[in-house]
C-alpha positions in Angstrom: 73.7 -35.3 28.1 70.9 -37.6 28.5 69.0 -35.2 31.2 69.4 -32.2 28.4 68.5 -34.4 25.8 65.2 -35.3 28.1 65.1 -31.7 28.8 65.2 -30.6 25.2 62.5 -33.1 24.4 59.9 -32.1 26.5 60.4 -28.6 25.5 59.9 -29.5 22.3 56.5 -31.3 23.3 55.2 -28.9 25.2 56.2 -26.1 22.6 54.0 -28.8 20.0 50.9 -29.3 22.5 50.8 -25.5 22.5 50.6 -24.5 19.0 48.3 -28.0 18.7 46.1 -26.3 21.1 46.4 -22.5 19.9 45.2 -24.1 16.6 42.6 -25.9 18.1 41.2 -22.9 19.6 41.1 -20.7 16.3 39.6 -23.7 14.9 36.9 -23.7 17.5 36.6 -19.9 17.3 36.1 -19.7 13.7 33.0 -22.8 13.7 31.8 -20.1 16.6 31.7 -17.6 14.5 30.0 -19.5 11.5 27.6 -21.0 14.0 26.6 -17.3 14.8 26.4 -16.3 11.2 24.6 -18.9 10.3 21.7 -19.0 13.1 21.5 -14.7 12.8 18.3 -13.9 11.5 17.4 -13.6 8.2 16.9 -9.8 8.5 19.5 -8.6 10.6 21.9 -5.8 9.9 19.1 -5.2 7.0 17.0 -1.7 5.7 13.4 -2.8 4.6 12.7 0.1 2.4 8.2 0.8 2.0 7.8 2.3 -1.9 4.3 4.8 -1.2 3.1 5.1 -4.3 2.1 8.9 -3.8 3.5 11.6 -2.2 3.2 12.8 1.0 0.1 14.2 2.8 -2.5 11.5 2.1 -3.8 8.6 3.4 -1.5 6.1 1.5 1.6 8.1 3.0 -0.4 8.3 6.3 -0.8 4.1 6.5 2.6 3.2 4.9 4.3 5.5 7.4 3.2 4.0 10.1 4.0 0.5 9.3 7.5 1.7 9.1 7.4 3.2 12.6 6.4 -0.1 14.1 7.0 -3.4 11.6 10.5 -3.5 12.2 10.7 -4.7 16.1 8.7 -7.4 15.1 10.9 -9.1 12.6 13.8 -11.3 14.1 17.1 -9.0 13.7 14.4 -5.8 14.2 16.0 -4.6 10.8 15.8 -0.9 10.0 12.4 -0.1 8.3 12.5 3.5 6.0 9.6 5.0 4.1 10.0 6.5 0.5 7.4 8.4 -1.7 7.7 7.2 -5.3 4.5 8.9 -7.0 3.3 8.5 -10.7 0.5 6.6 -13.2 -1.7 6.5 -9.8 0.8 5.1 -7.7 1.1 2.6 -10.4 5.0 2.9 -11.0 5.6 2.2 -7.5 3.5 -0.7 -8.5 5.5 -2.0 -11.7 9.0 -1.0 -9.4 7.9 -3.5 -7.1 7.4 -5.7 -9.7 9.8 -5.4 -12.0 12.6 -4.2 -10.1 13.1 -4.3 -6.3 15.4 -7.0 -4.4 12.9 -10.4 -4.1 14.4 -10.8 -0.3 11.8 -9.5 1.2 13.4 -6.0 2.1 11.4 -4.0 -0.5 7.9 -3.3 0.4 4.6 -0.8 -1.1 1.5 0.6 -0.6 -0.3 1.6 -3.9 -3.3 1.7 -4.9 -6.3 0.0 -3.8 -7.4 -0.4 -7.4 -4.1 -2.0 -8.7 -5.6 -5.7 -9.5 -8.7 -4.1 -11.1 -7.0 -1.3 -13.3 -5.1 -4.6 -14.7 -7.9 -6.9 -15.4 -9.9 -3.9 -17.5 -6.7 -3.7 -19.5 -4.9 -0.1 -18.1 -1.8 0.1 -20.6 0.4 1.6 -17.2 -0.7 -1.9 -14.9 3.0 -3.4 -15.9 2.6 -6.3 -13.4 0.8 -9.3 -12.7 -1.4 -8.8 -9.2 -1.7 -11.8 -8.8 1.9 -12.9 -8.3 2.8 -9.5 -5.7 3.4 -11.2 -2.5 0.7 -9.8 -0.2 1.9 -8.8 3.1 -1.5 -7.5 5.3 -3.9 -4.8 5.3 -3.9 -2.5 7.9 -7.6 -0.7 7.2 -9.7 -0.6 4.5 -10.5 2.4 2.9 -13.5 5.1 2.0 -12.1 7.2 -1.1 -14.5 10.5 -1.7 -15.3 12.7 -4.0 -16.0 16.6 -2.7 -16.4 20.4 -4.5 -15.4 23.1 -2.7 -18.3 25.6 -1.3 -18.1 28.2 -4.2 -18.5 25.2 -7.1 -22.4 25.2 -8.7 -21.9 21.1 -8.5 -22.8 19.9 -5.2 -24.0 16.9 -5.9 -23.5 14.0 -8.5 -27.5 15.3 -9.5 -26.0 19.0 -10.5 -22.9 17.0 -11.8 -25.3 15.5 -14.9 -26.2 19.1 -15.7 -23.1 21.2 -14.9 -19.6 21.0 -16.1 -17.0 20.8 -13.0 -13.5 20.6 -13.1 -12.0 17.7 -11.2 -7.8 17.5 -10.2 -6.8 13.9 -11.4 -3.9 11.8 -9.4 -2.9 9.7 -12.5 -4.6 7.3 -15.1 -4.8 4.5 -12.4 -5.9 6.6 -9.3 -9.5 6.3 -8.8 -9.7 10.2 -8.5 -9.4 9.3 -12.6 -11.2 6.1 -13.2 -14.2 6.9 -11.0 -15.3 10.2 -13.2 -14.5 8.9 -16.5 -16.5 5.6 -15.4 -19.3 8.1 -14.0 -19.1 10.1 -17.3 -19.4 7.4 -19.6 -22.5 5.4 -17.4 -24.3 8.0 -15.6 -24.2 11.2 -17.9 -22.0 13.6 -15.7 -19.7 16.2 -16.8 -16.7 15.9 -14.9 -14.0 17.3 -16.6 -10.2 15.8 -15.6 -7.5 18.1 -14.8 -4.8 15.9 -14.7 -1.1 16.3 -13.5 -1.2 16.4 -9.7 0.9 14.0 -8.3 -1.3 13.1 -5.4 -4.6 14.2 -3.4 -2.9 16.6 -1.2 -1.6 18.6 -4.3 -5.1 17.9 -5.7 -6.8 19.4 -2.6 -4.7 22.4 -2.5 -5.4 23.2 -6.0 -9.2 23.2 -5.5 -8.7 25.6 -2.3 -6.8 27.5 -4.8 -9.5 27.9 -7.5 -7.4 25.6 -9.6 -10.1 22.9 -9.8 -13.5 22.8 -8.7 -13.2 19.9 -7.3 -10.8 16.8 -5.7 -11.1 13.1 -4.5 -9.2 11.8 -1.3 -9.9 9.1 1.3 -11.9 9.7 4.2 -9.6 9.2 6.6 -7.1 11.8 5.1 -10.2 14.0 4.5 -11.2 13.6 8.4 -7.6 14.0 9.6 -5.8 17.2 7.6 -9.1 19.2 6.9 -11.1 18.8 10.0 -11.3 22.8 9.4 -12.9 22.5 5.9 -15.3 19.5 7.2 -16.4 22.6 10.4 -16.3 25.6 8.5 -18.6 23.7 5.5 -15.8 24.5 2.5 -16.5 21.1 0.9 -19.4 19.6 -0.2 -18.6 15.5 -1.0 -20.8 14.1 -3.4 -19.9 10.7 -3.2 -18.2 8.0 -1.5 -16.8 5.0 -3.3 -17.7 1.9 -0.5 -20.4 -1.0 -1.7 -22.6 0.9 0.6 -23.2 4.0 2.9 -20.9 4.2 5.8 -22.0 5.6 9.3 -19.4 8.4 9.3 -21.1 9.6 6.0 -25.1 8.7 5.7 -26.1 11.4 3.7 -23.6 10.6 0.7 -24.7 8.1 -2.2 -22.1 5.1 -2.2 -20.6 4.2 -5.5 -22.9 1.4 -6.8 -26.1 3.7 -6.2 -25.1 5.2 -9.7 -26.3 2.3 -11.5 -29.2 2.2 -13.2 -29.4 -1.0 -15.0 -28.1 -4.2 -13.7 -24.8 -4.3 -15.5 -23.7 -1.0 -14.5 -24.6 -1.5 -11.4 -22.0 -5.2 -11.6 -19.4 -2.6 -12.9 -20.1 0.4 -10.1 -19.8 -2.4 -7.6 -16.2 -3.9 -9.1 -14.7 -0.7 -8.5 -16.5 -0.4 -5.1 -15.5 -3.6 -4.0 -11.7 -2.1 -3.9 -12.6 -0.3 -0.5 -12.1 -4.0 0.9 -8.2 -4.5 -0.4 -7.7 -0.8 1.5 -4.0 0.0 2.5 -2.2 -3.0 2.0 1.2 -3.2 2.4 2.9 -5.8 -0.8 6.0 -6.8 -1.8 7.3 -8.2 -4.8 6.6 -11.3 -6.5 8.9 -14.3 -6.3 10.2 -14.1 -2.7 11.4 -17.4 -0.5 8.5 -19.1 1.5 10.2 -18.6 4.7 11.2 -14.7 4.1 7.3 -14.4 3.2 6.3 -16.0 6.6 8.4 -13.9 8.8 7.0 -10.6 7.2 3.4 -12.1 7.9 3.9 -13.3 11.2 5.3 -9.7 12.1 2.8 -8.1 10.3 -0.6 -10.0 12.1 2.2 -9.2 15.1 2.0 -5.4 14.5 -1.3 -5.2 13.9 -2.3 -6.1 17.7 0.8 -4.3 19.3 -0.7 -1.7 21.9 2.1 0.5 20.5 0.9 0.1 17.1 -2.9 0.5 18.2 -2.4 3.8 20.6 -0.6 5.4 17.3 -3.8 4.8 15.1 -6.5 5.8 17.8 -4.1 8.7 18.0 -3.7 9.5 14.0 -8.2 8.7 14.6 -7.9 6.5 11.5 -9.5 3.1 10.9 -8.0 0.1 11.7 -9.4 -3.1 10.1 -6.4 -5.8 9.4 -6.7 -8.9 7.2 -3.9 -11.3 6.8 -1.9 -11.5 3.4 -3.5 -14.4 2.7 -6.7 -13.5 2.7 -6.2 -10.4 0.8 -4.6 -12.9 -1.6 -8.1 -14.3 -1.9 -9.6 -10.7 -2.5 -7.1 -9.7 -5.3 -7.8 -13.4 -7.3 -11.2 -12.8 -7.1 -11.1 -9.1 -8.7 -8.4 -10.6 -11.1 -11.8 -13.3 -12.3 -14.4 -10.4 -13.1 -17.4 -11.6 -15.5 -16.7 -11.3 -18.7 -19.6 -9.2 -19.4 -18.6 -6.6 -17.0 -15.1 -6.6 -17.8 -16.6 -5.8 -21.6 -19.2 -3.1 -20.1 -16.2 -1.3 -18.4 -13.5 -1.7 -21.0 -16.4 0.1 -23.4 -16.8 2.7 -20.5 -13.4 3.4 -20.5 -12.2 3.1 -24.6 -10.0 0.3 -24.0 
């Protein structure tokens, strides 16, 4: 009795030290598994999602596209980066969406327009934001809009434009292809006159091939890109380019602020000039934590010197001039802190 009684005991312990020990292991498992939850990146398992404020075909698509081919490998957790179009007001919805709207984790992203702090400042009704809180990510180039006729329009240059009527496709009431002929109309004596409705340049530029308009504005490097055919075969004339100052690629075109003619036009040409500088920059809403803000910088001054990244522009042959966010931070304040005066002289130009 005693020996089965022994017996019985020990069976009993060992039976106790096993389930002890099963228990221990789940318990150790499970701290395994939050210890691996907790130390995955941020980003993992995510979609970052880039708004582009117009649709597809122009420069704006052009830029944002890319950073979604090559951002994504250098965030920790290489989350899944997707492009959207999301046209309107200029690209300015996408604008107030990001804003207003989109998750403040750091998975929504845009690329509007280069204008976006500016059309704010002089008081545009559709700027439903405040530029100065977006979170600014980096810009990838800065940008050359231009303004061109097509070969059978009497207006070949801004000159004719102060004597002839032309017909211009507008993008929106915050797209420069808008604000840059209604400021040129109301300071230098042109006669542009605004088609409006076209969602974006490349619908802008199809309709002047089509005898819709006379004429259509774009950037450069869309321009250079998708109508190398039209720059060859001379079916444009552009009239104007919309930097502070000539560029090399276009020597023979007047540069915004040689419109001017007295001093404070000239300070109000050179406001919307200066806009070239903020370029195709990728933002993201306002609001978002300090370290979810840091990773997408870091892997955005990343990208930007990948050889990956760099072979894909100098294949596209578009410009690649990064800034940090930060210091396009400092570029959007500074636009947000125009003079007085000229905010005044371009409010008046506009009717606002």
């Amino acid at each position: 009795m005693t020996r089965a009684r022994e017996a019985d005991g020990a069976s009993r312990l060992v039976t106790h030290m096993s389930i002890r020990a099963g228990l221990f292991g789940i318990v150790a498992l499970c701290l395994a598994t939050m210890g691996a939850q907790a130390q995955e990146p941020l980003f993992a398992r995510k979609t970052i999602t880039i708004s582009i404020g117009y649709t597809a075909g122009g420069s704006y698509d052009l830029y944002g596209r890319l950073v979604a081919r090559h951002l994504g490998k250098h965030i920790p957790g290489q989350p899944t980066v997707v492009a959207q179009n999301m046209p309107g007001t200029g690209s300015l919805k996408a604008a107030a969406y990001l804003y207003n709207v989109a998750p403040k984790d750091g998975t929504a992203l845009g690329v509007v327009v280069e204008s976006a702090a500016l059309e704010q400042a002089l008081g545009n009704p559709a700027a439903q934001y405040d530029a100065g809180h977006f979170t600014y990510v980096g810009r990838v180039a800065t940008s050359n809009n231009i303004f061109m006729q097509w070969h059978t329009s009497k207006v070949q240059s801004i000159e004719d434009s102060k004597r002839i009527e032309s017909s211009l496709a507008g993008t929106g009431p915050g797209s420069i292809a808008e604000t840059v002929p209604r400021l040129l109309n109301a300071l230098a004596g042109t006669k542009f006159k605004l088609v409006s409705g076209y969602p974006a340049s490349n619908e802008a530029m199809l309709a002047m091939e089509r005898g819709e308009v006379e004429g259509a504005s774009s950037s450069w490097a869309a321009v250079s890109i998708g109508k190398k055919q039209w720059l060859r075969d001379k079916k444009i004339r552009i009239i104007l380019q919309t930097t502070p100052e000539r560029t090399k690629d276009l020597p023979d075109t007047p540069a915004l602020p040689e419109m001017g003619t007295s001093a404070e036009d000239k300070q109000v040409y050179a406001l919307y000039a200066s806009g070239s500088a903020i370029g195709r920059t990728v933002i993201a809403p306002p609001g978002i934590a300090p370290e979810r803000v840091k990773i997408l910088r870091d892997a955005f001054n990343a990208m930007v010197k990948d050889l990956d990244f760099v072979a894909d522009i100098q294949k596209l042959n578009v410009e690649l001039d990064p800034l940090p966010g930060e210091r396009v931070q400092e570029l959007i304040v500074r636009t947000l802190n125009v003079p007085q005066a000229v905010r005044e002289r371009a409010k008046l130009a506009f009717g606002r």
